[in-house]
C-alpha positions in Angstrom: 85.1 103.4 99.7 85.5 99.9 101.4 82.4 98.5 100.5 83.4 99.8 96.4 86.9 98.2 97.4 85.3 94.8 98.5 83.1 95.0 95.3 86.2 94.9 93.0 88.1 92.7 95.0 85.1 90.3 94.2 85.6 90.6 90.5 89.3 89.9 90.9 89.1 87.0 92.8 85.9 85.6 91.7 84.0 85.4 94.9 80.9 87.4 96.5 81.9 90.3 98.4 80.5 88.8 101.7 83.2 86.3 101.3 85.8 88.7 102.8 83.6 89.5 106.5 83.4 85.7 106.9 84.9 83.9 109.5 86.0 81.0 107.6 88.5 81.0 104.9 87.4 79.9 101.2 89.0 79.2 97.9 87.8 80.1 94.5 88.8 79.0 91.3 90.9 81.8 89.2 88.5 83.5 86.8 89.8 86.5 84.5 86.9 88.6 84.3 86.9 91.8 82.1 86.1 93.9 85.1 89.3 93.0 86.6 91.5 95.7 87.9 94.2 96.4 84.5 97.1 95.7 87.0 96.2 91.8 87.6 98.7 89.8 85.3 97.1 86.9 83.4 99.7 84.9 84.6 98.3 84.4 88.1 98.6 80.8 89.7 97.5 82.0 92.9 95.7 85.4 94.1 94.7 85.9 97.5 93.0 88.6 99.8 92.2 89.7 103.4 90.4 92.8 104.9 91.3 91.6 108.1 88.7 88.9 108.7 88.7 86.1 105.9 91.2 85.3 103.3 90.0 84.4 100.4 91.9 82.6 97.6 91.6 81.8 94.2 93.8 79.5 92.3 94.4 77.5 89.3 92.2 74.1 89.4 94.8 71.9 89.7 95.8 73.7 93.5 92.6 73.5 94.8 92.4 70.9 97.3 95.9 71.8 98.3 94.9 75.1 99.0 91.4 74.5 100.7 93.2 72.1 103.0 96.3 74.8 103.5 94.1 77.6 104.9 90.8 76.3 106.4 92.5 76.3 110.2 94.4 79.3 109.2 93.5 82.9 111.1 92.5 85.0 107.4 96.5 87.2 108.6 98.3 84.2 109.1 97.6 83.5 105.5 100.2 85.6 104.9 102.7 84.9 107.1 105.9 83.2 107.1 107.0 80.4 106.9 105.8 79.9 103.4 107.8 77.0 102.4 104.8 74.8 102.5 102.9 76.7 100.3 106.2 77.5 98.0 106.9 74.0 97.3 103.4 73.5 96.0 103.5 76.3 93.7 106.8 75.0 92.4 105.5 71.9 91.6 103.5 74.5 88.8 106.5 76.3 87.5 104.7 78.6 90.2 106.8 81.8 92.7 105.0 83.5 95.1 105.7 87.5 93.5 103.9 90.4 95.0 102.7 90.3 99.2 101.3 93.9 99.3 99.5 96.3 101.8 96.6 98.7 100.2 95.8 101.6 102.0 91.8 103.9 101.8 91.6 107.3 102.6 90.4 108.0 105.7 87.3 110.3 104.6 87.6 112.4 107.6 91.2 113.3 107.2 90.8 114.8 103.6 92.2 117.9 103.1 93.6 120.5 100.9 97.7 121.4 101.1 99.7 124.5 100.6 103.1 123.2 100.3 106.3 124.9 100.2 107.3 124.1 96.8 105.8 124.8 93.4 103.4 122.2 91.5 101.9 121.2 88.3 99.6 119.3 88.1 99.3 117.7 84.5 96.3 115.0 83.1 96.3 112.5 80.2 98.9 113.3 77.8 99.8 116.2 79.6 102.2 113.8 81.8 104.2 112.7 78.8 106.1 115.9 79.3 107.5 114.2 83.1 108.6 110.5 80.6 112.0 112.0 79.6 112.6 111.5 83.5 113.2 107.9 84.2 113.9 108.6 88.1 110.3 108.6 88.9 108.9 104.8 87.9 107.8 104.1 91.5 104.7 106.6 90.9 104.5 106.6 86.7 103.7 103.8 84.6 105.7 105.8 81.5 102.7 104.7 79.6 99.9 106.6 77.7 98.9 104.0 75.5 97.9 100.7 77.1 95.1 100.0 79.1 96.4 100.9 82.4 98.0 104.2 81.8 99.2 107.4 84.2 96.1 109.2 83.9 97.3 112.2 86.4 100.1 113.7 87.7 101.7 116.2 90.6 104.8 117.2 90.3 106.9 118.9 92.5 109.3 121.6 91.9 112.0 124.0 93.7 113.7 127.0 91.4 113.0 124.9 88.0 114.2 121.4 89.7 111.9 118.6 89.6 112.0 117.3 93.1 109.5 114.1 93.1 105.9 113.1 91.3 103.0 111.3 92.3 100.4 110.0 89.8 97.4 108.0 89.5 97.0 105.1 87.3 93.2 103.7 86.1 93.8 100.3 87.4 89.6 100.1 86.8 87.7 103.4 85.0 86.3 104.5 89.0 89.2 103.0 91.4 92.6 104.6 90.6 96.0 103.3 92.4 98.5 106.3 93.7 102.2 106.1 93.1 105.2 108.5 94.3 109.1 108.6 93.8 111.1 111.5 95.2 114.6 112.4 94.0 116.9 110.6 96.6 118.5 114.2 97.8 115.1 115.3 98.3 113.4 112.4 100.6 112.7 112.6 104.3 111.3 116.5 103.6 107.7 115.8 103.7 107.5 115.8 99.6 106.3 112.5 98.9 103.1 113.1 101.5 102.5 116.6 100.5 102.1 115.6 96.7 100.1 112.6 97.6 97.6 114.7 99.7 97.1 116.8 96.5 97.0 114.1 94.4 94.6 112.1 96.3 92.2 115.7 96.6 92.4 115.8 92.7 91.2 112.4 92.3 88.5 112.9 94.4 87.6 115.5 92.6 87.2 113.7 89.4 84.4 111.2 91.4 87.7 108.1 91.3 88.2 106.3 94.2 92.1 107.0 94.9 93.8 103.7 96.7 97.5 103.3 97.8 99.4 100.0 97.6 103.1 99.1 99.0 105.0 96.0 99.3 104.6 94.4 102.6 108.0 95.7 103.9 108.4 99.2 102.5 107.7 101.2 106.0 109.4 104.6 104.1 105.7 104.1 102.0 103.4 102.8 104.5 104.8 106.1 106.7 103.7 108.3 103.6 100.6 106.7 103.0 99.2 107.0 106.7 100.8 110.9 107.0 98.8 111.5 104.0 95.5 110.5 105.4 95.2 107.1 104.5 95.0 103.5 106.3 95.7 100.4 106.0 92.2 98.6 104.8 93.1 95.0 103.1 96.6 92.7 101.9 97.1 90.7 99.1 99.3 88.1 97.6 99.9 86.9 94.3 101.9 84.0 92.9 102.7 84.2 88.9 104.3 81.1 86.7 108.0 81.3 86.7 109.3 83.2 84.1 112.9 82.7 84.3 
């Protein structure tokens, strides 16, 4: 799965998958292939990636001596890391923000395994899951879309006497690698829900030969707790930085 991870990540970034177990960090220029994963906006000043060795950066033209010169003494981590002030006032001087600094997650193929959880479950594909899009408590798993490109292509929800207590769903961010997503009704939370249905999930997607992946923002540790319950581990980070909108 990480080598199939490392391929994508290639596309995305417009590098060679080697790039990432290098010692040294590189930049690439920002190329949007039509291979990319659906989920990468075409808006992108800056996108960069680490699987713990590397980081490897592509940006805009016009940033890339500043950006070679920003990382190549940098650990591939530190990257990441605050203070980012440097690296903000550069992007501002592109109408540029830093958005999205976000941990993806693998399944660990020796913790897969089927659940038999304490609640009812349907589990719904394609435009099956239109039925769950009168529900608006739920957009941390759904996309509430069946007809763009990256759509909710399956579903688990969960139920208790009738009650819809939480869904995850998978999304085709590319036609073999699909992200997962839960949301749990607030009441609900902190009852083992959100991992159950992500186990099931995760098992369904496998079962359909997709490679299921998990992605939080940096600080969400209520995610990163379901995501390693449910069998998973942390495998590569990445940060994106998007022209200002407002």
């Amino acid at each position: 799965m990480i080598s199939a991870l490392k391929e994508q990540l290639a596309v995305d970034i417009n590098c060679a998958k080697e790039d990432f177990d290098k010692k040294e960090n590189c930049v690439k220029i920002l190329c949007h292939h039509h291979l990319k994963r659906r989920n990468i906006s075409k808006d992108l000043l800056l996108f960069m990636a680490c699987f713990g060795k590397a980081a490897v950066a592509a940006v805009d033209k016009e940033l890339e001596a500043f950006m070679t010169k920003y990382i190549e003494n940098m650990d591939g981590f530190r990257c990441f890391d605050m203070p980012l002030n440097i690296l903000e006032n550069e992007l501002r001087k592109y109408g540029g923000i830093i958005r999205e600094i976000e941990e993806f997650y693998l399944l660990n193929e020796n913790r897969i395994c089927q659940v038999t959880p304490s609640f009812d479950i349907e589990i719904l594909e394609g435009a099956a899951i239109k039925k769950l899009y009168s529900d608006h408590r739920f957009h941390m798993a759904m996309g509430y879309s069946q007809d763009s490109d990256r759509r909710d292509m399956l579903a688990v929800a969960a139920y208790e006497n009738g009650e819809i207590l939480g869904v995850a769903a998978a999304s085709n961010d590319t036609d073999h690698i699909w992200q997962i997503g839960v949301d749990v009704v607030p009441e609900k939370q902190k009852q083992h829900i959100a991992t159950d249905i992500v186990k099931i999930i995760s098992y369904e997607v496998l079962k359909r030969n997709k490679i299921p992946y998990y992605g939080t923002a940096w600080s969400n540790i209520a995610s990163k707790r379901v995501a390693i319950n449910a069998g998973y581990r942390p495998v590569w980070v990445e940060m994106k930085a998007m022209k200002n909108s407002i």
